[in-house]
C-alpha positions, -999 to +999 in steps of 0.1 A: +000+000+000+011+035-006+006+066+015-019+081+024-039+100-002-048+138+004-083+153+005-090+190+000-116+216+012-139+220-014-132+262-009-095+266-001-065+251-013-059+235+024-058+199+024-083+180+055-065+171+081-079+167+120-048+164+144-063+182+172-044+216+170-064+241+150-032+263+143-014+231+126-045+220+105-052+258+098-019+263+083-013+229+065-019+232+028-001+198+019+021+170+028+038+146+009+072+128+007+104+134-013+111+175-019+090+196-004+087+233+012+052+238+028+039+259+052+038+225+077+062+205+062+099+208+051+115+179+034+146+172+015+168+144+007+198+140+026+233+123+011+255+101+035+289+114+052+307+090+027+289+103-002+317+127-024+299+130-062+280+155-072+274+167-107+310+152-121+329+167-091+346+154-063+338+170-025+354+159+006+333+133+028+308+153+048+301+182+029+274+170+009+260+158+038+259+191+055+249+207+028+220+188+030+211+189+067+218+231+067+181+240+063+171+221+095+184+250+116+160+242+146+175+204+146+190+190+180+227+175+178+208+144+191+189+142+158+217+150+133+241+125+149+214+099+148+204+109+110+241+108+105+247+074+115+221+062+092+245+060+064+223+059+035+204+085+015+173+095+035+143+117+030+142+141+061+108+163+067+106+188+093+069+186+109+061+226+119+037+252+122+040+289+128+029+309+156+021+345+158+029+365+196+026+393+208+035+410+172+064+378+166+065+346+144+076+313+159+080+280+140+075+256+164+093+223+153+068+190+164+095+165+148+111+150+125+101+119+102+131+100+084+124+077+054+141+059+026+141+066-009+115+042-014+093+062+007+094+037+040+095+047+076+132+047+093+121+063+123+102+093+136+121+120+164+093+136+186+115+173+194+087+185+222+074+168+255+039+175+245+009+154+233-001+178+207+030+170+192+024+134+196-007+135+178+001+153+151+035+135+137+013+106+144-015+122+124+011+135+095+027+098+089+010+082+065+009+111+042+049+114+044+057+076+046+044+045+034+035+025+067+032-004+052+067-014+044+079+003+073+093-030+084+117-035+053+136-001+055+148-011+089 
């Protein structure tokens, strides 16, 4: 089975989603896997520390890697080091929303969901304490990773 497949309002571009927290369903527009920049989602593929090609040229062990990973500016050491040790190419989305206080913006970072390249479940990191958070990475899975053969990418 494949992931989960997205449903829309039929007056707004916002795709249906119920996780509980009105500001993250409010604000979430779409999810997917692979590439993506969304107002709830940020996903890219991330190379492996041993991985050095890229477009015919030769780059020292690491660097594409970082390269990769420098978006996630909100990401624990903890995470990184784990999604580091991985040592494969992996799709890494950052689960979010954006709050608005006292005149300020805050993105507010739920988790993170790793998969493969074939779209299965490596592992989910859970960044905050709280059950909101909870809920929503575990409402946001299936639409980012196909649970199914979660097992396999072990």
């Amino acid at each position: 089975m494949a992931r989960k497949v997205l449903t829309f309002h039929s007056t707004s571009d916002r795709m249906v989603i119920d996780t509980g927290c009105f500001a993250f369903d409010s604000q979430c527009s779409h999810l997917t896997s692979g590439n993506h920049w969304g107002n709830c989602q940020f996903s890219t593929f991330v190379r492996p520390v041993y991985e050095t090609e890229c477009n015919g040229r030769t780059i020292p062990a690491g660097e594409l890697f970082e390269f990769d990973m420098k978006a996630f500016t909100a990401m624990s050491d903890y995470v990184r080091e784990a999604i580091r040790a991985m040592n494969r190419t992996v799709v890494v989305s950052e689960i979010r929303h954006h709050i608005r206080s006292h005149g300020q913006e805050r993105k507010i970072v739920h988790g993170y969901i790793v998969t493969d390249t074939a779209e299965r479940l490596i592992r989910v990191f859970q960044t905050t304490g709280s059950s909101v958070s909870g809920r929503i990475l575990a409402s946001v899975l299936p639409y980012v990773a196909d649970l199914d053969t979660a097992q396999q990418a072990a």
